[in-house]
C-alpha positions in Angstrom: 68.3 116.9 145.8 69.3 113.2 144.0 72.1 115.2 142.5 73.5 116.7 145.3 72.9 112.9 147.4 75.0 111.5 144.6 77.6 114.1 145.0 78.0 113.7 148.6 77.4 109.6 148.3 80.4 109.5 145.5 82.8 110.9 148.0 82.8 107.9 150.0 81.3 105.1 147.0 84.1 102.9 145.9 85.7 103.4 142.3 83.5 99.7 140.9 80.5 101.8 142.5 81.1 105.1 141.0 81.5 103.9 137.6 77.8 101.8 137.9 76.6 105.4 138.9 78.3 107.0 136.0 76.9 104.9 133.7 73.3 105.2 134.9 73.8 109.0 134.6 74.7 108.8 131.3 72.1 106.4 130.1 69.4 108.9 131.5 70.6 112.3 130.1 71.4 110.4 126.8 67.9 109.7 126.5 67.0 113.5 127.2 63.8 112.9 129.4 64.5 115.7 131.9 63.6 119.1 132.4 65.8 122.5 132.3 66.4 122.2 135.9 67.5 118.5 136.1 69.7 119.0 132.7 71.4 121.5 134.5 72.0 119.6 137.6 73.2 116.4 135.4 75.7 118.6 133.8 77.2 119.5 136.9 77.1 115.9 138.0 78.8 115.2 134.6 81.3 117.5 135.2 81.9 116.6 138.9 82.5 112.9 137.3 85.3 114.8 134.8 87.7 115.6 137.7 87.2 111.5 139.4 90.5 110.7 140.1 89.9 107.1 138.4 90.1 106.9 134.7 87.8 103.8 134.5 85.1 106.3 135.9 86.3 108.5 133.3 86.1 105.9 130.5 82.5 105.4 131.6 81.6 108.6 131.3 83.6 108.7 128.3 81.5 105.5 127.0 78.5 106.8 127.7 78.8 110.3 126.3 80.8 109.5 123.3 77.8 108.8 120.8 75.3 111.7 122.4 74.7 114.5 120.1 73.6 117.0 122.5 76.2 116.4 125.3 78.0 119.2 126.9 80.5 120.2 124.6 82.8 121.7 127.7 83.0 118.0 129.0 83.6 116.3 125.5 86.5 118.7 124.8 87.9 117.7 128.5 87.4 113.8 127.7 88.8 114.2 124.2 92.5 115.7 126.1 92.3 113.0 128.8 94.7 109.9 128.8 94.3 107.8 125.9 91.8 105.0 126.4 89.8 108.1 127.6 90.2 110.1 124.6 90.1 107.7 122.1 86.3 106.8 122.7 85.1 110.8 122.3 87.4 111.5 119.1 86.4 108.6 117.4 82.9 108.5 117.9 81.7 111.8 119.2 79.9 114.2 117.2 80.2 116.9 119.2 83.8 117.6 117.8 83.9 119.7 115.0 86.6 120.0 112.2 88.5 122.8 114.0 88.4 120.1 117.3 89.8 117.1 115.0 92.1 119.8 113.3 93.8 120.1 116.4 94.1 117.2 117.5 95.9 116.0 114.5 98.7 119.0 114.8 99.3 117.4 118.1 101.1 115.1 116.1 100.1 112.3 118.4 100.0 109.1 116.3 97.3 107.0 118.0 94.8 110.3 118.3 95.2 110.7 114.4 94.5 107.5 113.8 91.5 107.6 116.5 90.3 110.8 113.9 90.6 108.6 110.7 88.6 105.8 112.0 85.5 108.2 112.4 82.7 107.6 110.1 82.2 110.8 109.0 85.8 113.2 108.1 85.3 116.3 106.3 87.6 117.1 103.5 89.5 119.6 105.4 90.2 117.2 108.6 91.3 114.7 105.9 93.4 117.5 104.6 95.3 118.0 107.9 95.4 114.4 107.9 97.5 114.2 104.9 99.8 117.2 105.5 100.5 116.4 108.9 99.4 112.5 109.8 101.8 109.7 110.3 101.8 107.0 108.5 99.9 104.4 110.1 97.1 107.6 110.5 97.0 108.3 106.6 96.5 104.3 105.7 93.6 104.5 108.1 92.1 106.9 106.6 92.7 105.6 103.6 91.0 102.3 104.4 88.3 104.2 106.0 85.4 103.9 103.4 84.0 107.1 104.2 86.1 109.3 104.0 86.5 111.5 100.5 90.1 112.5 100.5 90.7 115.6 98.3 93.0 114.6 94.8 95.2 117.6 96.2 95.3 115.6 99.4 96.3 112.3 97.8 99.0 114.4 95.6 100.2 115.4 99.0 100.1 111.9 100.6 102.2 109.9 97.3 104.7 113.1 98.3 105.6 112.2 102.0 104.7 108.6 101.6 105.7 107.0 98.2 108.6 105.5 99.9 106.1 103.7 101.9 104.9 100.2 100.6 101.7 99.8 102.0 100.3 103.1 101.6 101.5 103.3 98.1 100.0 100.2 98.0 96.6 101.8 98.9 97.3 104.6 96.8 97.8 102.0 94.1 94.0 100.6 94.4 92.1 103.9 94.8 90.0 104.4 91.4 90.5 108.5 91.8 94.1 108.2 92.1 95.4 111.3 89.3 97.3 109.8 86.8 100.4 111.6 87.1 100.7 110.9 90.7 100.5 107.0 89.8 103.2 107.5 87.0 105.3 109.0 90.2 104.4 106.1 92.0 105.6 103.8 89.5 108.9 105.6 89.7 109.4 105.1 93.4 108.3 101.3 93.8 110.5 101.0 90.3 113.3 102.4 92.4 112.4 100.3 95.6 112.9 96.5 93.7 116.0 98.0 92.2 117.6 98.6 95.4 116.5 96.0 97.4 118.8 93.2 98.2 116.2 90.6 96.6 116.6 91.9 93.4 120.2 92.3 94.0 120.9 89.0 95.2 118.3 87.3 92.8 119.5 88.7 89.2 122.2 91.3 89.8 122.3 94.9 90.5 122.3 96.2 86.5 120.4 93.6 85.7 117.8 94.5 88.0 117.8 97.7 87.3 117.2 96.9 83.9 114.2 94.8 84.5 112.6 97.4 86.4 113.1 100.4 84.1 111.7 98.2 81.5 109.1 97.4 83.9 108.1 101.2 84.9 108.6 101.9 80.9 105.7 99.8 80.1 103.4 100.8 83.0 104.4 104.6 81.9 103.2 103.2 78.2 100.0 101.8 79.9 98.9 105.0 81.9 99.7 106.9 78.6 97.0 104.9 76.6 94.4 104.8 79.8 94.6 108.6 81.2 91.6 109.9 81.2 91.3 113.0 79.1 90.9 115.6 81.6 94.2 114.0 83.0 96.5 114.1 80.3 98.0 117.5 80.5 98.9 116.6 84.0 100.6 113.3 83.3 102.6 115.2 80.2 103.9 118.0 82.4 104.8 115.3 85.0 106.5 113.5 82.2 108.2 116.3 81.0 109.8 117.4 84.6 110.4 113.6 85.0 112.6 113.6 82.1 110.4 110.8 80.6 108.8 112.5 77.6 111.9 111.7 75.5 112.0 111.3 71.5 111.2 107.7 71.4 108.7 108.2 74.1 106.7 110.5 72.0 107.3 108.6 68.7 105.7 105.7 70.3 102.7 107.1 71.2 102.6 108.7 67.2 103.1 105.2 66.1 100.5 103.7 68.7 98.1 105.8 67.6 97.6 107.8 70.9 97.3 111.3 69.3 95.4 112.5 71.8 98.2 111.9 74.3 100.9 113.1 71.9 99.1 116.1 70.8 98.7 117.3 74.5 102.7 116.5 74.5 103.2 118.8 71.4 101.1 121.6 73.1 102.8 121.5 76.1 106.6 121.5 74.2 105.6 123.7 71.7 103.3 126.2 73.5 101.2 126.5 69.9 97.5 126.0 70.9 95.8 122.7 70.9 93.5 123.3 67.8 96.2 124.3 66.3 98.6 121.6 67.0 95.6 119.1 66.1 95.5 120.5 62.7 98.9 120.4 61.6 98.6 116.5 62.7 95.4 116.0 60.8 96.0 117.6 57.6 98.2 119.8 57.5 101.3 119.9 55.1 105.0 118.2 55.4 106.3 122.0 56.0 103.8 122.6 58.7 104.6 119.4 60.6 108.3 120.2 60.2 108.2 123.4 61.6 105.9 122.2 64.6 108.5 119.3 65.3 111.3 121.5 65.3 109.4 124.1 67.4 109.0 121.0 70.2 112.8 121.3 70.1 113.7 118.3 68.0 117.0 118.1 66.3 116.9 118.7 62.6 118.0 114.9 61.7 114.8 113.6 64.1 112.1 116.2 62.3 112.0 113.7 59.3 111.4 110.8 60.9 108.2 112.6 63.1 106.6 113.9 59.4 107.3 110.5 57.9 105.1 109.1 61.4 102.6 111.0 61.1 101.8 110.2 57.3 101.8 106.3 58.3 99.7 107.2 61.3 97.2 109.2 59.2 97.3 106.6 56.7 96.8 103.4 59.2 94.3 105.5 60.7 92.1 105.5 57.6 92.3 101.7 56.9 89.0 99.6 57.7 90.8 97.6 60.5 92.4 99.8 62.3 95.6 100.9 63.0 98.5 97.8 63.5 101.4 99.5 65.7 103.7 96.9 64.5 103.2 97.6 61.3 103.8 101.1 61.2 106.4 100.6 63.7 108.2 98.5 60.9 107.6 100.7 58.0 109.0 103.5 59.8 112.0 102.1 60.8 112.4 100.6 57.0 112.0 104.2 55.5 114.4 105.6 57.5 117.1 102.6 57.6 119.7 104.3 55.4 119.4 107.8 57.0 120.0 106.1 60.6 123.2 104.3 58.8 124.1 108.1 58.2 122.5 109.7 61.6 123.4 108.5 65.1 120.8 110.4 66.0 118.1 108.8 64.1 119.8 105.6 64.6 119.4 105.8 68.2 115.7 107.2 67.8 114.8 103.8 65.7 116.2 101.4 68.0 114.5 103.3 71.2 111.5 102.7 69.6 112.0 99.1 68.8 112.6 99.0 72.2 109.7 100.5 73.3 107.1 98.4 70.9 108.2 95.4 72.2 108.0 96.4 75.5 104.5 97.6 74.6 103.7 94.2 72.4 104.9 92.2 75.2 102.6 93.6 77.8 99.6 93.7 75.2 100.3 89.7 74.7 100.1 89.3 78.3 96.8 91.4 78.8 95.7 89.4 76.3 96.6 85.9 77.9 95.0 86.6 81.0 91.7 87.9 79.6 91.6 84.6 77.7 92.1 82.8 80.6 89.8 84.9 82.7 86.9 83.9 80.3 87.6 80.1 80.5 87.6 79.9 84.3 
């Protein structure tokens, strides 16, 4: 009988009246104290509220529905499609919407009810998912500063590939601790390629000269991810290196000389298609024959096979000393051992002098890393 009095009053009860009433209604079936009978009559109350012609009565039923775990998923689905101030309420607080509710509404493609699914405090993986194949923008750096949310790696792959033009989220891309390491590399590319074509950079040191300052600058956080990669990650960051065109001659020579023979080993394995334990032995202890055949197998000319054996003698050798292995040391004794053949050899020459390059890329960025931990520990 109250139900069907507040039907019949709410014909004639003005739209500040109706939403009081709404709100009241709400408050008591949120807090469940009724009985089979009077659930059933709310409900219909509820949904009688769905069809008020005033969307401030439908925000307060929105309001006070959007956080109640056992309300009537029929009306939660209708609030969720209402008019935006509506729907944002249920779709970013209910949880009455499941993944294959949230799905949908991010295929609507709507950008404000994506971003309304990445504020929620709890996305699954496969919402986040959807998200990144299909969210705009300003939806995916949401989620991304949403905290809660675990975003797949396959999902963040997908997410540097539709938006690593994009500053910010490449930016938040930048500062998540599971980003793959290949996908940074790529990363480095595109911002690389971004301060070479902007008019700052243009107007501020030239066009080569800026593009010379930032391929020196994406060489040397290349060299960087190369020592840090994790090793679970280093196939991936080879084979994205190799497409890339990065995983040159001097490239790999550097890492020899740097002593990163984990990195270049992986390299070797994936040019050379010999197996890893393999591969690792030859580098280890095997003969000058056996490292000349795998260096040639990697497809290395026939003047640049030499200069890799001759490497990988002063790397096993700097490896054994007591201190350690001094880059710049074997850096310099390989380019002495070779000076006469690179008078003879363009190839080689060119090989030497990339690598020169590439040390004191390398040394520079070690000296700064340096500079700033010293000053880190006197502040």
């Amino acid at each position: 009988m109250i139900i069907k009095s507040f039907l019949k009053w709410s014909e004639t009860a003005s739209t500040s009246e109706r939403c009081r009433a709404t709100k009241a209604l709400t408050q008591a079936y949120a807090e469940g104290h009724m009985d089979p009978s009077e659930r059933n009559a709310a409900e219909a109350a509820l949904s009688f509220l769905l069809e008020d012609p005033s969307p401030k009565v439908r925000l307060a039923l929105a309001e006070g529905l959007a956080a109640v775990e056992h309300a009537p998923r029929s009306i939660v689905v209708a609030l969720a499609g209402d008019q935006l101030e509506v729907a944002g309420r249920i779709i970013a607080l209910s949880p009455v919407l499941g993944d294959s509710d949230l799905i949908e509404i991010v295929a609507s493609g709507r950008s404000t009810l994506q971003q309304f699914v990445a504020f929620r405090s709890q996305v699954s993986v496969s919402v986040a998912a959807a998200l990144a194949e299909v969210g705009t923008a300003r939806a995916v750096a949401d989620m991304l500063d949403n905290p809660h949310i675990s975003v797949a790696r396959i999902s963040v792959r997908r997410i540097a590939e539709r938006f690593g033009d994009d500053a910010e989220i490449r930016s938040r891309l930048f500062d998540r601790a599971d980003l793959p390491c290949d996908v940074r590399q790529q990363l480095v590319e595109r911002l690389g390629a971004a301060l070479a074509g902007s008019n700052f950079i243009r107007s501020a040191i030239g066009g080569s000269r800026g593009r010379k300052v930032t391929e020196e600058a994406c060489m040397s956080a290349t060299l960087r991810l190369a020592e840090s990669v994790v090793q679970d990650e280093i196939p991936a960051l080879v084979e994205h290196l190799r497409m890339s065109g990065r995983l040159t001659p001097a490239f790999l020579m550097h890492t020899l000389c740097a002593g990163n023979v984990d990195f270049f080993a992986a390299a070797v394995v994936s040019l050379s298609g010999i197996s890893d334990s393999r591969v690792r032995g030859i580098l280890i202890d095997g003969r000058e024959a056996a490292m000349r055949a795998l260096y040639r197998s990697v497809g290395l000319d026939r003047e640049l096979a030499p200069v890799f054996v001759t490497a990988t003698l002063l790397w096993r050798a700097a490896s054994r000393r007591p201190g350690g292995m001094d880059t710049g040391r074997v850096s310099s004794e390989l380019m002495n051992r070779h000076a006469d053949d690179a008078q003879r050899q363009p190839a080689v020459a060119d090989l030497l002098r990339l690598v020169e390059s590439l040390h004191l890329i390398w040394h520079r960025q070690a000296s700064r890393d340096y500079a700033h931990a010293l000053a880190a520990e006197a502040a």
